[in-house]
Backbone bond lengths (Angstrom), bond angles and torsions (degrees), N, CA, C in turn:
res aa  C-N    CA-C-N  psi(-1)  N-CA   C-N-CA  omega(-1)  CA-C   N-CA-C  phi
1 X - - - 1.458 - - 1.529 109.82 -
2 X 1.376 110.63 131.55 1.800 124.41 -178.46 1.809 87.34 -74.36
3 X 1.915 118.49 109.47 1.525 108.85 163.64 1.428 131.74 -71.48
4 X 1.429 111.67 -13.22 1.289 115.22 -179.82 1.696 120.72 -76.75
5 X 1.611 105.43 117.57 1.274 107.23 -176.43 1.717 100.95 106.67
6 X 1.201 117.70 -39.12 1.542 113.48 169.76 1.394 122.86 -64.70
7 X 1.427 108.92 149.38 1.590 99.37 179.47 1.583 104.11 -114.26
8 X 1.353 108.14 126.78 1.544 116.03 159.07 1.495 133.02 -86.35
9 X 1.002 120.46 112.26 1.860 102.89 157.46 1.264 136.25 -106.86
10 X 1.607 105.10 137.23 1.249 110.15 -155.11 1.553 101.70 -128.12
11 X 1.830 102.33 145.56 1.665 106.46 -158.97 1.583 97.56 -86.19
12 X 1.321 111.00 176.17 1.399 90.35 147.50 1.731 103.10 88.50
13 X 1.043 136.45 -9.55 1.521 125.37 -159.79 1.820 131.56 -52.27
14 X 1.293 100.05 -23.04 1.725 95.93 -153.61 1.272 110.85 -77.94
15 X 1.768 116.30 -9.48 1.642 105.59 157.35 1.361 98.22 178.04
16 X 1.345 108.35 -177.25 1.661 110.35 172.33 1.978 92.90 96.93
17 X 1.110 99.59 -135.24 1.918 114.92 -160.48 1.973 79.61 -88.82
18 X 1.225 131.52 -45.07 1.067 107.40 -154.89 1.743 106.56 -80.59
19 X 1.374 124.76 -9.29 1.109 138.97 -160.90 1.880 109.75 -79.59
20 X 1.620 84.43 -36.60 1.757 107.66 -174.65 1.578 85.37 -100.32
21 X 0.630 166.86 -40.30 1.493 140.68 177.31 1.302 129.33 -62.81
22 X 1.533 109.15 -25.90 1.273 128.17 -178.62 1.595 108.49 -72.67
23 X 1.629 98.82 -24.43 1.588 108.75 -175.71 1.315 122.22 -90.57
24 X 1.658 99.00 -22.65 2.095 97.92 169.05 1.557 88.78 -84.70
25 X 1.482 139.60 -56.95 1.555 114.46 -160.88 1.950 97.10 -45.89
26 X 1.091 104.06 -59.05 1.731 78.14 -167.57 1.272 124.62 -59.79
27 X 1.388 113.07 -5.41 2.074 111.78 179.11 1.314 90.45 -77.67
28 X 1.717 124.33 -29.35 1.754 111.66 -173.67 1.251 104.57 -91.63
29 X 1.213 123.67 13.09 1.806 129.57 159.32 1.806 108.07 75.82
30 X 1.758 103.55 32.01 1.039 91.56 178.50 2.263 105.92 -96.78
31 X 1.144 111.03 -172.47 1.178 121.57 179.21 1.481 118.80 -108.25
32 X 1.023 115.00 107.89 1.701 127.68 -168.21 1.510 120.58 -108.58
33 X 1.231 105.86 119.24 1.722 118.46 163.65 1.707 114.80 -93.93
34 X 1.537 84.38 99.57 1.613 92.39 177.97 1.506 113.58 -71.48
35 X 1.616 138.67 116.37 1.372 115.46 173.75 1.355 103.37 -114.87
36 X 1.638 121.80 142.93 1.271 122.98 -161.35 1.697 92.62 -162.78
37 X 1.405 99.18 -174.69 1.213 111.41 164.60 1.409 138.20 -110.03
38 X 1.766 100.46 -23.86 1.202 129.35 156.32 1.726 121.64 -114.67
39 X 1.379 120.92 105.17 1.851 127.97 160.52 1.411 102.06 -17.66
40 X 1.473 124.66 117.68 1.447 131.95 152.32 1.401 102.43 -46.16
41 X 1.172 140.91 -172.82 1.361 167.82 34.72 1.669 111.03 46.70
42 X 1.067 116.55 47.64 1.424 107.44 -177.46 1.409 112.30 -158.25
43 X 1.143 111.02 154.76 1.493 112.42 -171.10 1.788 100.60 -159.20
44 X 1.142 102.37 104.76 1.299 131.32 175.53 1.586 133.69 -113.24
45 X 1.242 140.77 154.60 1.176 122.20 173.12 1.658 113.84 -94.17
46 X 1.010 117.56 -11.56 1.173 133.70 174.85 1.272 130.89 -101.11
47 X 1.727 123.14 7.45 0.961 106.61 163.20 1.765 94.31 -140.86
48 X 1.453 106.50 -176.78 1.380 131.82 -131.73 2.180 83.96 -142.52
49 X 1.354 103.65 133.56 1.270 105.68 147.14 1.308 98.76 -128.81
50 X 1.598 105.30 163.50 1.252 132.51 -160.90 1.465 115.92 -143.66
51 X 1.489 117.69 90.06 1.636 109.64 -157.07 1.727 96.25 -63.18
52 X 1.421 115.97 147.80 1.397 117.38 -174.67 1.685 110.83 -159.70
53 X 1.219 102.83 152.11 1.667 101.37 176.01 1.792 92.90 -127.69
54 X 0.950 105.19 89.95 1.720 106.19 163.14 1.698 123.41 -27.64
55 X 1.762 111.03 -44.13 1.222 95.80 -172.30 1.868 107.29 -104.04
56 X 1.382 104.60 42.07 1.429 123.15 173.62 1.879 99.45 -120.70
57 X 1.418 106.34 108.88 1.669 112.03 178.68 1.428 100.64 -62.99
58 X 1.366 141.18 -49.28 1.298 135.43 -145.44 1.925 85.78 -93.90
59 X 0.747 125.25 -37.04 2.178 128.52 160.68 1.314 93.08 -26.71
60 X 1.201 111.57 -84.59 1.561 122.46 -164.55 0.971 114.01 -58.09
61 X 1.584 137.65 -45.81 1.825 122.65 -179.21 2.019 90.54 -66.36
62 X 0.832 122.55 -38.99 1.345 102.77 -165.67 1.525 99.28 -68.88
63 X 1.132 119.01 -45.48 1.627 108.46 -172.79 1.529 108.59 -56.80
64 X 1.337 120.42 -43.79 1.425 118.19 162.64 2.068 135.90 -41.52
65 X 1.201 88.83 -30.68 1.489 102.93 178.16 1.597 104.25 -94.62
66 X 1.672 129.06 -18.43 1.069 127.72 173.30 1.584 103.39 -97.06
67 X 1.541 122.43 4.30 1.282 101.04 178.98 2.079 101.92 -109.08
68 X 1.390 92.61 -16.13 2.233 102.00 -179.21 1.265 81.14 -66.66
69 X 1.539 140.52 -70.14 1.604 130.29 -172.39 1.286 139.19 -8.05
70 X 1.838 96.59 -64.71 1.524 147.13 168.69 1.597 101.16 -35.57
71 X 1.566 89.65 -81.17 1.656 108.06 -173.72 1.412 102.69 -120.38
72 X 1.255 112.67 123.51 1.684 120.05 169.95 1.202 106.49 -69.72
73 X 1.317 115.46 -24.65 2.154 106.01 -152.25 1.623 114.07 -52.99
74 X 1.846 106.46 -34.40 1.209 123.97 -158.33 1.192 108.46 101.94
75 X 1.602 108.23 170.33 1.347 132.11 -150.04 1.427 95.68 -100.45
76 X 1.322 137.92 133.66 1.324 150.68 162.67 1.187 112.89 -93.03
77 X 1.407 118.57 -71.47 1.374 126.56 -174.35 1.387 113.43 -122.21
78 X 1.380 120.49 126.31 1.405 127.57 116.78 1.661 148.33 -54.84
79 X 1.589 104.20 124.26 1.473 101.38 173.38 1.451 116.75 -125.42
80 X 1.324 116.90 91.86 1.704 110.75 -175.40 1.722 111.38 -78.75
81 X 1.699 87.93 92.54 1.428 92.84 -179.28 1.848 110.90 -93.32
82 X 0.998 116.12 -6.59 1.565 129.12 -160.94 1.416 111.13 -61.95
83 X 1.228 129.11 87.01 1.784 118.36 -171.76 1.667 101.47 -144.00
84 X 1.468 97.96 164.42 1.422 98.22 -172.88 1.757 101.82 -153.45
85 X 1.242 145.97 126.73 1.133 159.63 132.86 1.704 132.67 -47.96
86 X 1.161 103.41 136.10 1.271 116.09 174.31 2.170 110.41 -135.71
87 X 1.542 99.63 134.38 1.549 80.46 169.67 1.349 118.30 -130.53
88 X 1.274 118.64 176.31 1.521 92.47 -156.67 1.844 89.80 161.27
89 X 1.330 114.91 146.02 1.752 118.54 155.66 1.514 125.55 -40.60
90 X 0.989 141.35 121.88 1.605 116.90 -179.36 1.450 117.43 -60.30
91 X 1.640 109.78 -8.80 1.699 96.94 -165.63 1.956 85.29 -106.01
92 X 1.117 122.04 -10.44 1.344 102.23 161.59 1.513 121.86 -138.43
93 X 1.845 101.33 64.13 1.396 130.85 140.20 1.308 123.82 -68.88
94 X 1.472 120.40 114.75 1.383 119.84 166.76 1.154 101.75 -46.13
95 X 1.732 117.98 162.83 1.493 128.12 170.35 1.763 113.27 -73.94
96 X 1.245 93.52 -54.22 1.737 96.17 -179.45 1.406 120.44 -59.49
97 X 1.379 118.94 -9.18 1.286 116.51 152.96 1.199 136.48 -83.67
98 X 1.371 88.22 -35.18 2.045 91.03 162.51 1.200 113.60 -69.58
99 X 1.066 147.91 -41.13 1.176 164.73 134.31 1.703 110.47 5.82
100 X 1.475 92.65 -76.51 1.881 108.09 176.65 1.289 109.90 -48.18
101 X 1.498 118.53 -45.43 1.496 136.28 -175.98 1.458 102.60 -49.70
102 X 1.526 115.58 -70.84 1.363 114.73 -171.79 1.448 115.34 -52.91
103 X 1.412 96.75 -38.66 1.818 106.67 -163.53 1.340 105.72 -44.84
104 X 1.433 100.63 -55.28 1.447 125.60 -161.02 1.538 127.55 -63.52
105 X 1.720 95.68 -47.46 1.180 109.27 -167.14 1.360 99.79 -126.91
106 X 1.283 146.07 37.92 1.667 150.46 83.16 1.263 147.11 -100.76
107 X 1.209 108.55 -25.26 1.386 123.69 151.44 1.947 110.99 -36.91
108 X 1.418 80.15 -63.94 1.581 88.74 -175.23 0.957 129.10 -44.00
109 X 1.560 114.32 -56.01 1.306 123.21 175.26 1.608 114.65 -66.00
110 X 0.969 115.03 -21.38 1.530 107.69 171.28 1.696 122.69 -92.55
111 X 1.160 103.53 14.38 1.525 113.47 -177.22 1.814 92.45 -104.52
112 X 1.491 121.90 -66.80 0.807 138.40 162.82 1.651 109.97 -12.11
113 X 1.572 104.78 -87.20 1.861 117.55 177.19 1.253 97.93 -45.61
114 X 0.998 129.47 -28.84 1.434 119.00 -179.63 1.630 133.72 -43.79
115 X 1.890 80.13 -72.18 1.534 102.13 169.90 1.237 111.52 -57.62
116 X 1.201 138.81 -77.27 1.333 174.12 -76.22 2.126 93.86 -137.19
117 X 0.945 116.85 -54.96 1.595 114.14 172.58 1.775 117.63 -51.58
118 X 0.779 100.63 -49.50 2.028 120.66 179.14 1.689 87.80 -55.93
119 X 1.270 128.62 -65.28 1.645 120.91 -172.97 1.442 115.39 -75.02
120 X 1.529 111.31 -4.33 1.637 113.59 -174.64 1.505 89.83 -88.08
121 X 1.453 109.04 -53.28 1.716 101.98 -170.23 1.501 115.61 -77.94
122 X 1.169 121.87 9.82 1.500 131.52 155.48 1.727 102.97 -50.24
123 X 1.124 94.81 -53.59 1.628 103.50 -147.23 1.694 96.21 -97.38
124 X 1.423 127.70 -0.69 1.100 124.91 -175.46 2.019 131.21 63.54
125 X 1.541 74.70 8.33 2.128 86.38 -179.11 1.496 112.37 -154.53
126 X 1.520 142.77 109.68 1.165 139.80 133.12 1.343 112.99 -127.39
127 X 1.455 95.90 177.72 1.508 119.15 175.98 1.124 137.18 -122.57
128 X 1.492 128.97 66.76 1.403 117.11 -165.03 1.815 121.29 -87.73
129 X 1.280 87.52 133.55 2.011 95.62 -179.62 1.386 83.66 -118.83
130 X 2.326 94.52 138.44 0.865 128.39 -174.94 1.581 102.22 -123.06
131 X 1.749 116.92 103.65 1.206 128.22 -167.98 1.903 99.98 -68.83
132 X 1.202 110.63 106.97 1.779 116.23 -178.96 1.804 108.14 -99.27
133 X 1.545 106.81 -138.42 1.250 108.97 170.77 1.488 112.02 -160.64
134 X 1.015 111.23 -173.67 1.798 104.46 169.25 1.533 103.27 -104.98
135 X 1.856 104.83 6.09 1.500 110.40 176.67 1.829 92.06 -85.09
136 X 1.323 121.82 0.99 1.468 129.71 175.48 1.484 124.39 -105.80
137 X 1.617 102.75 10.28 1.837 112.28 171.14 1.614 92.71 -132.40
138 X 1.625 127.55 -12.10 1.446 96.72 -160.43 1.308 92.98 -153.87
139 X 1.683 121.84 147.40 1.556 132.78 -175.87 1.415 108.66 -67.57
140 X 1.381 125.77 132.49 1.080 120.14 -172.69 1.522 109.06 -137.05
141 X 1.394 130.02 97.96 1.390 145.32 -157.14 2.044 98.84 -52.63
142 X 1.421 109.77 135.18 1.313 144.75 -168.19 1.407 111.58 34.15
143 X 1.871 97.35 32.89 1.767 101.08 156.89 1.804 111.63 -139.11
144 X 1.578 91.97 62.68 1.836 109.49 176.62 1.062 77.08 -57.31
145 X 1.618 124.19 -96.59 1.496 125.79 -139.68 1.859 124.15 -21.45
146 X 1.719 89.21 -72.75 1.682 96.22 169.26 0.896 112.76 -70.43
147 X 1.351 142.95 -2.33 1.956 127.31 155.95 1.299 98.54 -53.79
148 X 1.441 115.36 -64.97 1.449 126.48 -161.20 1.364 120.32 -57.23
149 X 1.580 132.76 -27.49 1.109 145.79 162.40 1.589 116.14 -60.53
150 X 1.523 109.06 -48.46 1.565 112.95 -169.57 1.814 103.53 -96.82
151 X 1.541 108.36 1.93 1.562 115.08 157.82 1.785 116.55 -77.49
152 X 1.533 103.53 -26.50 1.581 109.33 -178.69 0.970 87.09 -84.30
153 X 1.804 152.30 -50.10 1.253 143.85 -154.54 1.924 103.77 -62.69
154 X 1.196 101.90 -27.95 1.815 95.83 -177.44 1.069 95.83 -87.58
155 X 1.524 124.53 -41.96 1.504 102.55 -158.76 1.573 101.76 -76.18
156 X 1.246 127.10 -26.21 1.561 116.86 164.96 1.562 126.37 -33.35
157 X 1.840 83.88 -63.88 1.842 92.52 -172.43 1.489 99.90 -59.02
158 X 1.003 115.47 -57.44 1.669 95.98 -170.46 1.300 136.70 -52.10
159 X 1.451 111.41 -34.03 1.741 127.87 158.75 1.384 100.46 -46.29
160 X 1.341 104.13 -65.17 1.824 109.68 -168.74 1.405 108.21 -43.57
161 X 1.510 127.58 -70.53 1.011 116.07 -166.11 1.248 135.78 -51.91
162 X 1.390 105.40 -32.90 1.604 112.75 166.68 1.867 106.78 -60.57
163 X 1.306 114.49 -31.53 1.510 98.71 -175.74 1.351 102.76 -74.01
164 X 1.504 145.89 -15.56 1.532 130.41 -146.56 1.581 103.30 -136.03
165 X 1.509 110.81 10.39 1.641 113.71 -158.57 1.692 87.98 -83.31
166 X 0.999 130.15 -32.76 1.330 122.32 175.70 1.404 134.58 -87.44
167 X 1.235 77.83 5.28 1.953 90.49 172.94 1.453 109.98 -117.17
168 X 1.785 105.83 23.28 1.163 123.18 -171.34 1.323 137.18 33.67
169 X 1.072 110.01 54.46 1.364 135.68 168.72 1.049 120.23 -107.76
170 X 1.588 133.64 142.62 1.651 126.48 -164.40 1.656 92.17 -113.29
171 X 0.972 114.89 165.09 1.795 117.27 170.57 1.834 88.07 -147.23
172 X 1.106 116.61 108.48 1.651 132.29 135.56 1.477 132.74 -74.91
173 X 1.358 115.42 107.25 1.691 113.54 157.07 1.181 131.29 -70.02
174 X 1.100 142.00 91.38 1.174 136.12 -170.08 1.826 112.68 -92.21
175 X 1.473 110.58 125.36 1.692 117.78 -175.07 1.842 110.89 -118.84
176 X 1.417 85.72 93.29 1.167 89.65 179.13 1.461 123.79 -95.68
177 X 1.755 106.63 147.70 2.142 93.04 -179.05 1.587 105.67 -83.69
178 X 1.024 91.75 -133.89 1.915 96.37 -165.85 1.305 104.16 -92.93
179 X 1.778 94.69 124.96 1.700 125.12 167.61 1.826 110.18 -110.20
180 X 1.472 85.33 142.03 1.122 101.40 177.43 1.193 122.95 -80.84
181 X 2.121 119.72 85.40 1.234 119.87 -158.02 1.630 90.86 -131.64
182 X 1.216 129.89 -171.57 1.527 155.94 147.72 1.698 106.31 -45.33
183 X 1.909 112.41 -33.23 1.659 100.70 177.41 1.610 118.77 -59.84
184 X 1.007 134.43 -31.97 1.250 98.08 -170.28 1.565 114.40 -110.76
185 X 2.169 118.75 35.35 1.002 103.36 118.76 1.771 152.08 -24.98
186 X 1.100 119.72 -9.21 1.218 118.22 -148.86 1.807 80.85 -119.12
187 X 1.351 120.55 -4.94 1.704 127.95 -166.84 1.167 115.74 -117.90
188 X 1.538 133.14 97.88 1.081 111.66 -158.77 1.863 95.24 -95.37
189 X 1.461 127.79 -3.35 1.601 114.66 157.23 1.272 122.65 -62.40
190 X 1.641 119.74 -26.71 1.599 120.13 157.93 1.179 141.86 -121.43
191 X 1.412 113.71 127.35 1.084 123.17 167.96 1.835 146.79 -103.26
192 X 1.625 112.91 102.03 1.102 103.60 167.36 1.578 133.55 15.59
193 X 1.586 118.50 115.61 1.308 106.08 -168.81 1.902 92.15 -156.12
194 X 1.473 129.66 170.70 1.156 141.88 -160.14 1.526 102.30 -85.73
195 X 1.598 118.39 -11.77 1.468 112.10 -162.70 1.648 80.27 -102.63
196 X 1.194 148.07 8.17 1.452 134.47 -176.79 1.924 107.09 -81.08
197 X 0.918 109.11 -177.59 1.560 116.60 173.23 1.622 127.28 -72.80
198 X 0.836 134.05 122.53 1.558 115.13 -167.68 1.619 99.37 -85.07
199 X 1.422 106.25 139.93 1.856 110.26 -178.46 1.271 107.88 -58.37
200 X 1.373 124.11 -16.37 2.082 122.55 164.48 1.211 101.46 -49.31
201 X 1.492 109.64 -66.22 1.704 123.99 -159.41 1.670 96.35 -39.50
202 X 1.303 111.35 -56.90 1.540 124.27 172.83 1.370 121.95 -45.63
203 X 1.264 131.69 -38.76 1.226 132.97 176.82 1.167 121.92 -85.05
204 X 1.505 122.50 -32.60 1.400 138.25 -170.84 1.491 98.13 -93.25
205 X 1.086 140.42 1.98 1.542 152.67 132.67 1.353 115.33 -36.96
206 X 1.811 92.22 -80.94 1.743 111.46 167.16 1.668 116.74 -30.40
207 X 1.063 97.32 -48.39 1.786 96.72 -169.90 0.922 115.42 -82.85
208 X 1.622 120.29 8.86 1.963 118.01 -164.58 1.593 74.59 -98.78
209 X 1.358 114.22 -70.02 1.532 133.69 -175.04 1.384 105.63 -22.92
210 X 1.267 125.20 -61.27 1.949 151.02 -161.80 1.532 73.08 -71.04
211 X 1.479 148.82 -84.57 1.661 143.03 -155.33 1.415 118.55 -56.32
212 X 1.435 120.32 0.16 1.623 115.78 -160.95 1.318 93.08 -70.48
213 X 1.574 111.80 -176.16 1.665 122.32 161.03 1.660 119.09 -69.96
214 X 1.121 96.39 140.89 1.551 105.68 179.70 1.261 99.57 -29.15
215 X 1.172 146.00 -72.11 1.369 151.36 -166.96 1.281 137.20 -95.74
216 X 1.690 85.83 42.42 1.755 94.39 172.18 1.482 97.94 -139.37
217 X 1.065 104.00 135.81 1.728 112.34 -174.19 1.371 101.69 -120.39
218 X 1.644 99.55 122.86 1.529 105.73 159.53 1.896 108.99 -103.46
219 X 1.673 90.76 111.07 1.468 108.30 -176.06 1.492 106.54 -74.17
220 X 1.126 109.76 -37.43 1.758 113.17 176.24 1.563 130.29 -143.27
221 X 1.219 130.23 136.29 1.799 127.78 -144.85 1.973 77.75 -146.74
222 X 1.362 98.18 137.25 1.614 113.19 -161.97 1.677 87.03 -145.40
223 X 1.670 119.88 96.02 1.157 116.67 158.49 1.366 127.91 -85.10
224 X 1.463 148.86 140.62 1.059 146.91 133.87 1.440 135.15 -101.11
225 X 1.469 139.73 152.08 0.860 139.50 157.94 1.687 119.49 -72.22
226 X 1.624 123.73 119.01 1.119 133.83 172.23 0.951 122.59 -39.13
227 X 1.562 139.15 -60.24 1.701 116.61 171.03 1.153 94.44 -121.41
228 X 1.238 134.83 83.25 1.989 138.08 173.17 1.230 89.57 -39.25
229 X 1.476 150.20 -41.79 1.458 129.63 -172.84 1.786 131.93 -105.25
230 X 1.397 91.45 11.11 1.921 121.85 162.46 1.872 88.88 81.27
């Protein structure tokens, strides 16, 4: 897909992978609806924030009707970057965290595809990438919960894509290992370190994927960091 002139929206904005992605679509001169809960740091002419709570349905149609306003052209791309972690035993997980987990990081994305598919197949072309994990191919000891969330996130994209590939729309999962973001605040067994992924590496991924030929679909993108332990 040519990004210039297309509009993307992307979840998630105020930093981390969704912050740097937001920053190559605008070097490729496309037009971006950031929806978040907190305004990045940025000031662009080309893009748009959109205060939003993903795992609120009536959030999202409104952010949608404040983002057709924004930009008439229509929606090109989706990026459901919006996720959040908790770690912890599963049998002594608070509820409201499991809770947030799902909301957030499936709920969301299915509120999102929701809106956002009906205006893609208007136009006969988008692309939505669904930011997952490799906590979404593999068991990962006192993080059931977010396994289980970023396990619905694959099994989504892959259902999905088969429903929308002919209405030419691509859907990518992307499973990335450990980036060096604000998530695993929420972990006090990990901590942030220089051998993790930088959230560029992550975005500048996104945009190779978003440039392919109309008719090549990358169904699944599996990042790692080369020596996670230097």
């Amino acid at each position: 897909m040519e990004l210039k002139g297309k509009t993307a929206v992307v979840t998630g904005v105020s930093k981390g992978i969704g912050l740097a992605t937001v920053k190559f679509l605008l070097e490729k001169q496309a037009n971006v609806a950031g929806w978040g809960r907190t305004a990045p740091k940025l000031d662009h002419p080309n893009f748009y924030f959109v205060p939003t709570d993903v795992s609120d349905f009536a959030s999202v149609e409104k952010s949608l009707g404040q983002t057709k306003q924004q930009f008439v052209e229509g929606i090109s791309v989706l990026i459901n970057n919006a996720g959040l972690g908790f770690g912890g035993t599963l049998s002594d997980m608070p509820l409201d965290q499991w809770h947030q987990m799902f909301n957030t990081n499936v709920h969301g994305i299915f509120y999102c595809c929701k809106v956002i598919i009906p205006e893609m197949k208007k136009m006969g072309e988008g692309h939505i990438i669904n930011i997952s994990s490799i906590a979404g191919t593999n068991g990962i000891e006192n993080m059931a919960g977010y396994c289980g969330t970023k396990h619905a996130v694959n099994g989504i994209s892959h259902a999905l894509f088969k429903e929308v590939r002919n209405d030419g729309i691509k859907v990518t999962c992307v499973n990335p290992g450990s980036v060096n973001t604000n998530f695993f605040d929420n972990f006090d067994s990990i901590t942030t370190n220089e051998h993790m992924m930088r959230p560029e590496d992550i975005a500048a991924s996104l945009i190779n994927v978003l440039e392919t030929h109309p008719n090549l679909l990358t169904s699944d993108l599996e990042l790692r960091p080369l020596k996670p332990k230097g």
